[in-house]
Backbone as JSON, one array per atom type, in Angstrom:
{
  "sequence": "XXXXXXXXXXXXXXXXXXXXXXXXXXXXXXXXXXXXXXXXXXXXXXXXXXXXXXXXXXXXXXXXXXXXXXXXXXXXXXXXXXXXXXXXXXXXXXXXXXXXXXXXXXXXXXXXXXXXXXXXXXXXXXXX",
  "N": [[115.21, 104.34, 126.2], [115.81, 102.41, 123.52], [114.34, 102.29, 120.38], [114.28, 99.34, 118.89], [113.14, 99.11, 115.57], [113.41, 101.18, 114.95], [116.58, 101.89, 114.8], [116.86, 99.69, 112.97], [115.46, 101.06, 110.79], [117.55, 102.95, 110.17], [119.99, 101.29, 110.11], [119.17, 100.57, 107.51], [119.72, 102.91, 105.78], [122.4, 103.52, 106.56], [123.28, 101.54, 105.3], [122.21, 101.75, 102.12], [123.6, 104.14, 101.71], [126.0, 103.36, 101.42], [125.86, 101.75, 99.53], [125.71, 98.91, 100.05], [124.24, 96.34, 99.29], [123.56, 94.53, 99.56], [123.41, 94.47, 102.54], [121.51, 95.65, 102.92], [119.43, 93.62, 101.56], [119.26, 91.57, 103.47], [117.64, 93.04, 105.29], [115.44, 93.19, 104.55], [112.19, 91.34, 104.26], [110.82, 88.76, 102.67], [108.94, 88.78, 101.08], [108.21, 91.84, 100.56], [107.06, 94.55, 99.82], [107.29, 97.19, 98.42], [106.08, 100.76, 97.4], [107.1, 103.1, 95.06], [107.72, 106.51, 95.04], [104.96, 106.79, 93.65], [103.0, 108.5, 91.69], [104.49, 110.89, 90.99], [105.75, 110.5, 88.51], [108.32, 109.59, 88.02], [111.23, 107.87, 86.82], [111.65, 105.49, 88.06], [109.43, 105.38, 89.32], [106.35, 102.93, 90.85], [105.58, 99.99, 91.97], [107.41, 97.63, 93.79], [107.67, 94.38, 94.37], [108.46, 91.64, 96.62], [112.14, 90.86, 97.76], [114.26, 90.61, 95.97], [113.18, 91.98, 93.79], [113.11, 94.61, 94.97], [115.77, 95.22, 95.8], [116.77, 95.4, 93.08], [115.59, 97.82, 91.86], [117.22, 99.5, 93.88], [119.55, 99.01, 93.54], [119.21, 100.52, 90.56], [119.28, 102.82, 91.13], [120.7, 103.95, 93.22], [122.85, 103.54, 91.84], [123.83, 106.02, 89.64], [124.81, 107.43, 91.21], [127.41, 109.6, 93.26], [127.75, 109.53, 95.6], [124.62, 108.55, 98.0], [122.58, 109.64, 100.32], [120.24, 109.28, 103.11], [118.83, 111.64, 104.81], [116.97, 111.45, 107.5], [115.15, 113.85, 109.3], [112.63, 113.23, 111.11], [111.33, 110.4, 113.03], [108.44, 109.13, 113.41], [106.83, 106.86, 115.31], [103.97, 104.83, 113.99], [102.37, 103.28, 115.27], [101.78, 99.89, 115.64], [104.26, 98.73, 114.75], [104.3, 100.39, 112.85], [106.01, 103.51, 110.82], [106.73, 106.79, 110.11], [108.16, 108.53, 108.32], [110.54, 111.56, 107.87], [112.49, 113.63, 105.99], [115.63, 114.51, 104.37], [117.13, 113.56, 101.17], [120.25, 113.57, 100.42], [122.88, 113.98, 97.94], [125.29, 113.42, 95.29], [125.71, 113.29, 92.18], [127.63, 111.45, 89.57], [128.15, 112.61, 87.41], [128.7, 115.72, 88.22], [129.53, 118.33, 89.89], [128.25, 119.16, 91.59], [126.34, 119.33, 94.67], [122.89, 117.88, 95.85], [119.64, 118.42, 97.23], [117.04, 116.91, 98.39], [113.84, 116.78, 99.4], [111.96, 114.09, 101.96], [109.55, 111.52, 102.16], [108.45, 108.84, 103.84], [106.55, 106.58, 104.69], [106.71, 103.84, 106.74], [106.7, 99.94, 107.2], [107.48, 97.41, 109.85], [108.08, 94.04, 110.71], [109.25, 92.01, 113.39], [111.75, 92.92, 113.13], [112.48, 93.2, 109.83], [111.93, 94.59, 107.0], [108.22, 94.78, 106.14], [106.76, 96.63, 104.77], [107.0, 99.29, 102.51], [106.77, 103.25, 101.47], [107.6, 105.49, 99.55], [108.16, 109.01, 98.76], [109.8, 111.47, 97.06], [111.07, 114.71, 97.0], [111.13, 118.63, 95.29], [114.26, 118.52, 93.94], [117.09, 120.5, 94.99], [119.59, 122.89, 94.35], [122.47, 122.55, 96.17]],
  "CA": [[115.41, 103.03, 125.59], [116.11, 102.66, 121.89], [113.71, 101.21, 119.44], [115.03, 98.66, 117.4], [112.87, 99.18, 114.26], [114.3, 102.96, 113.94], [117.72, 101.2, 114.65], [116.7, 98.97, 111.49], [115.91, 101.68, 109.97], [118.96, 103.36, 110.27], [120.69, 100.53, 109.52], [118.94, 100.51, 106.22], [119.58, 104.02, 105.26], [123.49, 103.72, 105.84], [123.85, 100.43, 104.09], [122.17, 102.36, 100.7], [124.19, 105.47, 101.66], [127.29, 102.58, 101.4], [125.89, 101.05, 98.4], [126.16, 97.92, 100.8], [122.71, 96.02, 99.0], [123.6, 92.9, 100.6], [123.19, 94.1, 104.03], [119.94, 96.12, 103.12], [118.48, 92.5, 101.43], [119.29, 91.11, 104.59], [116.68, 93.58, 106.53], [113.53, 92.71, 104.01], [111.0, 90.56, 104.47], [111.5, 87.83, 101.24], [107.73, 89.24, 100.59], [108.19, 93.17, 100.82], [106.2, 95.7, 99.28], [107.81, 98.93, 97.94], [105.65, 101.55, 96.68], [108.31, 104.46, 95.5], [107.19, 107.57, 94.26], [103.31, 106.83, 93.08], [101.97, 109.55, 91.23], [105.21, 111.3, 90.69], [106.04, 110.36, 87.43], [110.17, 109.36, 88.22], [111.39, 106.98, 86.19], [111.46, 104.63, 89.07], [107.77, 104.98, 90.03], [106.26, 101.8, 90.42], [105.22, 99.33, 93.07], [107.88, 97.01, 93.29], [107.24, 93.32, 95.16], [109.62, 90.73, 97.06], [113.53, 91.36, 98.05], [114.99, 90.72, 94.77], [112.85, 93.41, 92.93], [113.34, 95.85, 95.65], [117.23, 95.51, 95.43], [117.13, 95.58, 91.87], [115.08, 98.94, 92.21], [117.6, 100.32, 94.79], [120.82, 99.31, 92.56], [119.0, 100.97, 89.78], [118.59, 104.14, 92.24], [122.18, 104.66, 93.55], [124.45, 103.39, 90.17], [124.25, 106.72, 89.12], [125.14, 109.11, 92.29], [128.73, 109.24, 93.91], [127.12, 109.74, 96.92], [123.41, 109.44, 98.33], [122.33, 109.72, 101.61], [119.42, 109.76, 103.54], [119.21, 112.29, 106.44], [115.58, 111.67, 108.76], [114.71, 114.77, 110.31], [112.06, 112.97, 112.15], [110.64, 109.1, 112.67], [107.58, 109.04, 114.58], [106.26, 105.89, 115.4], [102.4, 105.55, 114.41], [101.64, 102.14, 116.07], [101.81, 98.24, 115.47], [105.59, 98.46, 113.57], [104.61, 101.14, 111.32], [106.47, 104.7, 111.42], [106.3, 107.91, 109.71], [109.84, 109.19, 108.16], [110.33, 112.82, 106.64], [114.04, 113.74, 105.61], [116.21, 114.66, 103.65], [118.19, 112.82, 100.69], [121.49, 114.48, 100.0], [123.44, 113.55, 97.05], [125.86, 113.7, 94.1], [125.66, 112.55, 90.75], [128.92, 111.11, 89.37], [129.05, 113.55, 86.27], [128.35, 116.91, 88.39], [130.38, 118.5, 90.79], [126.88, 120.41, 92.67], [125.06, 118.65, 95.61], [121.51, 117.99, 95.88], [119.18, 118.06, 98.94], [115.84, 116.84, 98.07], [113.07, 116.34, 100.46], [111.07, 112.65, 101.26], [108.6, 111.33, 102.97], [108.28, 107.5, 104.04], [105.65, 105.06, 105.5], [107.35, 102.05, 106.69], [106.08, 98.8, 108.14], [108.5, 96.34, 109.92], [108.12, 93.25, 111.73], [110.29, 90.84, 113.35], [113.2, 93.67, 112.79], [112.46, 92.77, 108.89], [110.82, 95.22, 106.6], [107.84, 94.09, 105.25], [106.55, 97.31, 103.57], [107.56, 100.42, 102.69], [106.44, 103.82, 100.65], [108.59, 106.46, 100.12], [108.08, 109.91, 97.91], [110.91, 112.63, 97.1], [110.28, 116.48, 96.79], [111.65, 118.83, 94.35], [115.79, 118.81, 94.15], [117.69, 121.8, 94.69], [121.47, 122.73, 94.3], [123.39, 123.46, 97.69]],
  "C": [[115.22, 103.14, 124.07], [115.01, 101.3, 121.72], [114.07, 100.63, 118.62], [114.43, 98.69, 116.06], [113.83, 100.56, 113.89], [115.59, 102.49, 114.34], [117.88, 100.21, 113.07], [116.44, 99.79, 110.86], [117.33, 103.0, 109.33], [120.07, 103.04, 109.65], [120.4, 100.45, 108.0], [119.34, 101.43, 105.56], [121.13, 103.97, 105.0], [123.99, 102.34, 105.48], [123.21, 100.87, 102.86], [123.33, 103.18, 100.72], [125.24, 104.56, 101.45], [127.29, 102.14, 100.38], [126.05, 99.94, 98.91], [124.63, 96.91, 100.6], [122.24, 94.65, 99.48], [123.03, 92.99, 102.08], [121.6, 94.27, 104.0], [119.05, 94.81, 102.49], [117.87, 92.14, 102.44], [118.12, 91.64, 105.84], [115.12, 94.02, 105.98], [112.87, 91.74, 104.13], [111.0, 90.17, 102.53], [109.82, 88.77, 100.47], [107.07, 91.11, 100.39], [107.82, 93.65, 99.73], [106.94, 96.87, 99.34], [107.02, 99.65, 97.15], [106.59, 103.27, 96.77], [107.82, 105.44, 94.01], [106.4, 107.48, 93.56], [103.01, 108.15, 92.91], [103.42, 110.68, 90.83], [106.02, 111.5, 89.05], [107.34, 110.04, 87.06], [110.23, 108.4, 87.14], [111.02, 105.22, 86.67], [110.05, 104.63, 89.89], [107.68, 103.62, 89.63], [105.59, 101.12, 91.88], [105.96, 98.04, 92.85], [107.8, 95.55, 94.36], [108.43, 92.22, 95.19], [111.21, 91.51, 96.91], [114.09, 91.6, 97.01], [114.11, 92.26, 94.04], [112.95, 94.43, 93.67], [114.55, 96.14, 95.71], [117.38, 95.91, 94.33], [116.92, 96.94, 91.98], [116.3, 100.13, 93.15], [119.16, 100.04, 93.96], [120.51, 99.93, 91.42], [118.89, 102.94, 90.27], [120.18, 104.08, 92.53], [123.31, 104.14, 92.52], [124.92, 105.12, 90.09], [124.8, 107.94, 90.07], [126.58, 108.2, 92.52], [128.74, 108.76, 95.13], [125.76, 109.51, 97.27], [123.12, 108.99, 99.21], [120.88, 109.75, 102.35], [119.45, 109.92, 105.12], [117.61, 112.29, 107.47], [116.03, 113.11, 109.7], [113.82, 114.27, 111.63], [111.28, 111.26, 111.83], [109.96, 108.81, 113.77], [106.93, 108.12, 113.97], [104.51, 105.72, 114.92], [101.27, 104.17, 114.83], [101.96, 100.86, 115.42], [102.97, 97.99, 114.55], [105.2, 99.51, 112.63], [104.98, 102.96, 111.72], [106.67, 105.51, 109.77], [107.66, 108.77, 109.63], [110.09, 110.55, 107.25], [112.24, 113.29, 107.16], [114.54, 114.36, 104.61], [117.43, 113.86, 102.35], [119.18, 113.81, 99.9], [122.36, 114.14, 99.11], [124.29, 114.01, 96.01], [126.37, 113.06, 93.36], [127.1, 112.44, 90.17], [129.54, 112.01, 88.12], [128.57, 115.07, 86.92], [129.36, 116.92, 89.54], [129.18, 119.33, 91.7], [126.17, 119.04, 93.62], [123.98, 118.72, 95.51], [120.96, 117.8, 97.2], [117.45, 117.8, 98.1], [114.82, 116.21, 99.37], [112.57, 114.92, 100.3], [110.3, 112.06, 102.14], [108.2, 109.64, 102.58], [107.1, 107.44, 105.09], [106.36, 103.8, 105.67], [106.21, 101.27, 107.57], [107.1, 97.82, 108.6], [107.65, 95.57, 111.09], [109.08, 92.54, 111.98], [111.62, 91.63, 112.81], [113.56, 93.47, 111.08], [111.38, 94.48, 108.03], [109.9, 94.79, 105.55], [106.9, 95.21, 104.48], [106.94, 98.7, 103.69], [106.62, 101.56, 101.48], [107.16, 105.0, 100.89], [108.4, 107.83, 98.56], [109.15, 110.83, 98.13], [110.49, 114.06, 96.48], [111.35, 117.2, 95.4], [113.56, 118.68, 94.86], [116.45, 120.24, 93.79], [119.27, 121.5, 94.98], [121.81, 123.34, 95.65], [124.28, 124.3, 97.41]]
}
């Protein structure tokens, strides 16, 4: 039997990978918590709060690729809506012709098929 949160998250992953930011609004919680890449130093570190600043955040995050993807290797559940995502994001930048595979590692929380928080870190990027 399929779990519908990792179905929502799924759904979330290829509406970014689509650039489709409408659908992914559609599967936050108006009050959502994003903490993306703490301690990393990205440009996009930050802790960003409610739907609107987490879209903004995620159109500020795929403008510049042609492509970017995220591939879950594995999403183990770790109780009461919250699951444990390690993957791969695969990508390419609109002025390069080289792929990237960079590793990443999520915490989600969803309820109500909504996500109401998330944390997500990325590893170094290498060329394929």
């Amino acid at each position: 039997m399929s779990d519908p949160n990792v179905d929502v998250i799924h759904e979330i992953n290829d509406a970014i990978a689509s650039s489709d930011l409408g659908s992914v609004a559609g599967h936050l919680h108006t009050d959502v918590v994003w903490e993306h890449n703490i301690g990393a130093g990205s440009p996009e570190e930050g802790v960003y709060r409610g739907r609107e600043d987490v879209v903004r955040l995620l159109e500020r995050i795929v403008e510049p690729w042609e492509y970017l993807r995220a591939e879950p290797r594995s999403i183990d559940e770790a109780g009461e809506g919250r699951y444990h995502v390690v993957g791969d994001l695969v990508a390419k930048h609109r002025t390069s012709n080289a792929e990237i595979a960079a590793s990443y590692e999520q915490q989600l929380e969803l309820r109500d098929g909504l996500l109401m928080k998330g944390s997500m870190k990325t590893g170094l990027a290498q060329s394929l």
